[in-house]
C-alpha positions as CSV (number, residue, x, y, z in Angstrom):
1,X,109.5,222.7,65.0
2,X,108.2,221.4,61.7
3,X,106.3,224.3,60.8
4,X,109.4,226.3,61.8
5,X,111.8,224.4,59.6
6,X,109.4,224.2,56.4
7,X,109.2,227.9,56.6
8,X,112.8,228.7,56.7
9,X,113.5,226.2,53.7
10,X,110.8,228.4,51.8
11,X,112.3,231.9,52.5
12,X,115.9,230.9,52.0
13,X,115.2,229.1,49.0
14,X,113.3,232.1,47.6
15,X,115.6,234.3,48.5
16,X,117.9,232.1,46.5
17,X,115.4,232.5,43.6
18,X,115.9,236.2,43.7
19,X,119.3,236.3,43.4
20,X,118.7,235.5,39.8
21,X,117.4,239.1,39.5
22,X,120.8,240.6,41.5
23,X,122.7,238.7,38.9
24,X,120.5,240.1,36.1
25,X,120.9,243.4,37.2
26,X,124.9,243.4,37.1
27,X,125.8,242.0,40.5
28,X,127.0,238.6,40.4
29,X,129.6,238.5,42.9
30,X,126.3,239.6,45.5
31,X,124.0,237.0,43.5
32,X,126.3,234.4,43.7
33,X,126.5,234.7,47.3
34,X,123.0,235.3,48.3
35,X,122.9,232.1,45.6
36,X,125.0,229.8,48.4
37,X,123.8,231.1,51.7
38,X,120.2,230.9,50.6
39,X,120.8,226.9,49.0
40,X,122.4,226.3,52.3
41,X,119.8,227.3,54.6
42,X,117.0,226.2,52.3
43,X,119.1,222.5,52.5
44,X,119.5,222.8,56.1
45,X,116.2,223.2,56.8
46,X,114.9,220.3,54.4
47,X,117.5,218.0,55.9
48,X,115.3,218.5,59.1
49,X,112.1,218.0,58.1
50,X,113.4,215.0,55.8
51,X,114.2,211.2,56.9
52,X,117.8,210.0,57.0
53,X,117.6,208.6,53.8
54,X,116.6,211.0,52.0
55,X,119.1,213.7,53.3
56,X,122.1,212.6,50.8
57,X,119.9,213.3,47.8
58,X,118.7,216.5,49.2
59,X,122.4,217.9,49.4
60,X,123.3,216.1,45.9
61,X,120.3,217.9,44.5
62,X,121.5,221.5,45.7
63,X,124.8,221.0,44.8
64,X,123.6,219.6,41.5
65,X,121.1,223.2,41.4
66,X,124.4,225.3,42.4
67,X,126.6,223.8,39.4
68,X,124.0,223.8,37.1
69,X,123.8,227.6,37.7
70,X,127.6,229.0,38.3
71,X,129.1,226.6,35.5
72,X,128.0,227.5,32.0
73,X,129.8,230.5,30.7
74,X,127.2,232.7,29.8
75,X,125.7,232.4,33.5
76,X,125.0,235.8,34.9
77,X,126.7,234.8,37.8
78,X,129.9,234.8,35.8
79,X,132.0,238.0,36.6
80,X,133.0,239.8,33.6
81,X,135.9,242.0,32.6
């Protein structure tokens, strides 16, 4: 179950990575989704492999990672026009 859990908060949160190119490339409404969903499941996943304690820094970190990305106003997650 571990091993199963570890792996799906290293896909999701590359897949998250990645996203950065999709917003690079001109599609930020896309990015910007695959940007949640993959912060999400990445969190999920770390909530279960982590102690209780830990679990409210894990989701303050990811939201703290999704504003830091989406709020200045030259992010390429921005839509334009």
């Amino acid at each position: 179950m571990e091993i199963l859990a570890a792996l799906t908060a290293v896909i999701a949160l590359g897949i998250a990575v990645f996203s950065a190119v999709d917003a690079e490339r001109g599609h930020p409404r896309r990015a910007t989704t695959t940007l949640i969903i993959g912060l999400a499941i990445g969190a999920t996943a770390l909530c279960v492999l982590a102690p209780a304690g830990i679990r409210v820094g894990i989701v303050a970190g990811t939201l703290v990672m999704l504003a830091i990305q989406l709020a200045p106003a030259a992010s390429p997650y921005r839509v334009r026009g």
